[in-house]
N, C-alpha and C positions, 0 to 999 in steps of 0.2 A: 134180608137184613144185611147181609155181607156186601150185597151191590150198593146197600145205602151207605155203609161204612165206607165204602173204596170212594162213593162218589162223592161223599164228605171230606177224607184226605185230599184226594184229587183237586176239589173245590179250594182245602185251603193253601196248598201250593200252589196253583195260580195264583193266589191272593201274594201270596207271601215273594213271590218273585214279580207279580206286577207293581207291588209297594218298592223292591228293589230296587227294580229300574227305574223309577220314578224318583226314589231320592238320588240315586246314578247321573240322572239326567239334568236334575236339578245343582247337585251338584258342580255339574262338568260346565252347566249355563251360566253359574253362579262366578266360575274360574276363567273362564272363556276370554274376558276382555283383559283380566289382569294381565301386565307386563314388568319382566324384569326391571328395574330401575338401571338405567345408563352405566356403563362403565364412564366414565371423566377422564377425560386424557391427561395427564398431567401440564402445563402451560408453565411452559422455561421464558425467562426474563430474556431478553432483546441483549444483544452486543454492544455495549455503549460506549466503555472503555479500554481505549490499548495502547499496548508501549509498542513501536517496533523500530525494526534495525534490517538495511537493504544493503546490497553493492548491485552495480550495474556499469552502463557506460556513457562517457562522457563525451560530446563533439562540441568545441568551441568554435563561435562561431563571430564574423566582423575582426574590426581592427583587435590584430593581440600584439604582445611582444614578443619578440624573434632572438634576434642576436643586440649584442653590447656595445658599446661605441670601444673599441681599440685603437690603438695608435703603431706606426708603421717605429720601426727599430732604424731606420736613416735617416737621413736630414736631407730635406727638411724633413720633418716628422709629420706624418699626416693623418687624420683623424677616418676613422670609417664603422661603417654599423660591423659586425662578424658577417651574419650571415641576417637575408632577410626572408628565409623561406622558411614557409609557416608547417610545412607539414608534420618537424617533429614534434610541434607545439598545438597540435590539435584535438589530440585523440590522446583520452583521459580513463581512469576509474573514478567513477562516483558512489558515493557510499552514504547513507541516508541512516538517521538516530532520529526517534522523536515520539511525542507523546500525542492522541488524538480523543478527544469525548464529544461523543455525540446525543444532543439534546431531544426532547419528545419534539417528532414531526420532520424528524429525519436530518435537521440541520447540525453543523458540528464546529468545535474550533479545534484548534491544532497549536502544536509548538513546533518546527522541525529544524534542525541542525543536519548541514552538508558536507562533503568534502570531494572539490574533484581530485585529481593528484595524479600527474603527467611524469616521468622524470628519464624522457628519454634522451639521447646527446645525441648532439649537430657539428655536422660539416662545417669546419670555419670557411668564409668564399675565398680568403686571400691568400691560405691554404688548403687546401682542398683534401690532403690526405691527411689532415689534423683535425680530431673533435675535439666540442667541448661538454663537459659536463652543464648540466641544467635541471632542476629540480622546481617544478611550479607549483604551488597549493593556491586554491580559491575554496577559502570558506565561507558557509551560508548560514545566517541565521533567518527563519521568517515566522509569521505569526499566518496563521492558513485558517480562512473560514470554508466550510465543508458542507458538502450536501449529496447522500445517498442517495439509491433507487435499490429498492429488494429487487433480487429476480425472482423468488419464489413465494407464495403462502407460507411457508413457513417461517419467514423472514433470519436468513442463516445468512445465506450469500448474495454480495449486492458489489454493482457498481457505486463511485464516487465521481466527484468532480472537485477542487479545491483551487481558491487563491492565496498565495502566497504573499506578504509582502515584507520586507525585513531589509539587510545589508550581506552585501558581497567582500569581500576582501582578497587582495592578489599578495601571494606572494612569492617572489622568484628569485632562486640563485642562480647564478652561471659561473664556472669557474674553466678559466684556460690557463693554462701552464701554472704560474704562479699570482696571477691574479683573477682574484672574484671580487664579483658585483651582485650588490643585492639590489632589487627594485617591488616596494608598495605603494598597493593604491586600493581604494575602496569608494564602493556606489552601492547606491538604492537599488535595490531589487523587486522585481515583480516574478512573480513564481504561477501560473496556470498551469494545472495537471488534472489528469485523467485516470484514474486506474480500477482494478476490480478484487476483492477480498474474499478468500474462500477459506469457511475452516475446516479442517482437514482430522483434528483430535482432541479433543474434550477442550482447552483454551488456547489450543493454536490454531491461528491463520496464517494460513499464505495469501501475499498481495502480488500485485503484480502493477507499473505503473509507469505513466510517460508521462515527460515536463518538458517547458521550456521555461528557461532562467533567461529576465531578461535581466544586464543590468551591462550599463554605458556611462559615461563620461568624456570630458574634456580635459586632459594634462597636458603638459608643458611641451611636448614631441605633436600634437596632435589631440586626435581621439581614440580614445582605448576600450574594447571591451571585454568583461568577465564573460559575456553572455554563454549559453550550453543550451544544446539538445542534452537531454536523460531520459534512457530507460535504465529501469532497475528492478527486482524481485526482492523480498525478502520475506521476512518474519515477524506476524504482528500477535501480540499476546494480549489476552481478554484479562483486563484484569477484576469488573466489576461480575458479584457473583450471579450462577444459574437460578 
């Protein structure tokens, strides 16, 4: 009787842990294909809008203006330019303001406002150990149509490309001893540049960027030009939000 009892316990514990494994198994089959649902990355809005503000340097380049027409202190009195060498009058700071939005598909327009600004003094040639003061600005306004390239998938940091087209304007003092001369002039401008936009902390960018300004004319001496090499760096801020 005892062996039929053992071997009826016995019996039902197998039962009872082969039913186990069996809903175990069932179970674990049942969960097996389920998956997590995705974490979402969060997706930040594109850079579209910015203000920014550069300085860099300026090389003017073609016909510019040099020295002032002077007149000789004997008689007869004789008429002569000061000086006609161009080197103090070449080499500039330029400094760059301006607003940029850019449209879906990568295209963009621009506002940008310039200033070279030279102001260093010359040799007079008639005296040679005498300078004179000189002070030149060349302002720029232009209208710039724009067109990026991302460097990355993440679409942060990209180069550009932009045409400028707007007005130049000169304007120059000189003064020697007790007399000064002022001289303006302004032309059409064409603006082609190149540069590249990195941001660096939550809504600022650093750019970095080269141009040539062309802008030429005909005045009364000849031909005159505003025209410049630029490079310059600066600071461009996002203004449209993440």
């Amino acid at each position: 009787m005892k062996n039929i009892k053992l071997i009826f316990v016995l019996t039902l514990f197998s039962m009872a842990a082969a039913h186990s494994q069996e809903i175990r198994t069932k179970v674990n089959e049942s969960t097996f294909d389920l998956k997590p649902d995705a974490v979402k990355q969060e997706e930040l809005d594109e850079a579209t809008t910015f203000v920014f503000a550069g300085a860099g340097y300026g090389r003017r380049t073609g016909e510019i203006t040099t020295g002032f027409i002077a007149n000789s202190t004997d008689l007869p009195v004789i008429y002569y330019q000061s000086t006609t060498d161009k080197s103090p009058f070449v080499n500039g700071v330029s400094i760059d303001l301006g607003f940029r939005h850019f449209l879906p598909g990568n295209f963009g327009i621009g506002l940008r406002t310039g200033l070279f600004l030279n102001n260093e003094p010359f040799f007079v040639q008639k005296n040679p150990g005498e300078k004179a003061k000189q002070n030149t600005y060349i302002y720029q306004g232009t209208v710039e149509g724009l067109y990026r390239h991302y460097l990355t998938t993440k679409k942060t940091s990209f180069v550009y490309g932009s045409i400028g087209l707007g007005w130049s304007i000169l304007n120059q003092t000189q003064k020697y001893r007790n007399t000064e001369t002022q001289y303006e002039e302004g032309f059409f401008t064409f603006r082609p540049a190149v540069g590249i936009n990195v941001p660096v902390w939550d809504v600022v960018h650093l750019y970095a960027e080269t141009a040539y300004s062309l802008a030429q004319g005909k005045v009364t001496a000849g031909n005159l030009s505003l025209s410049q090499f630029q490079v310059s760096a600066g600071v461009q801020i996002r203004l449209n939000s993440f």
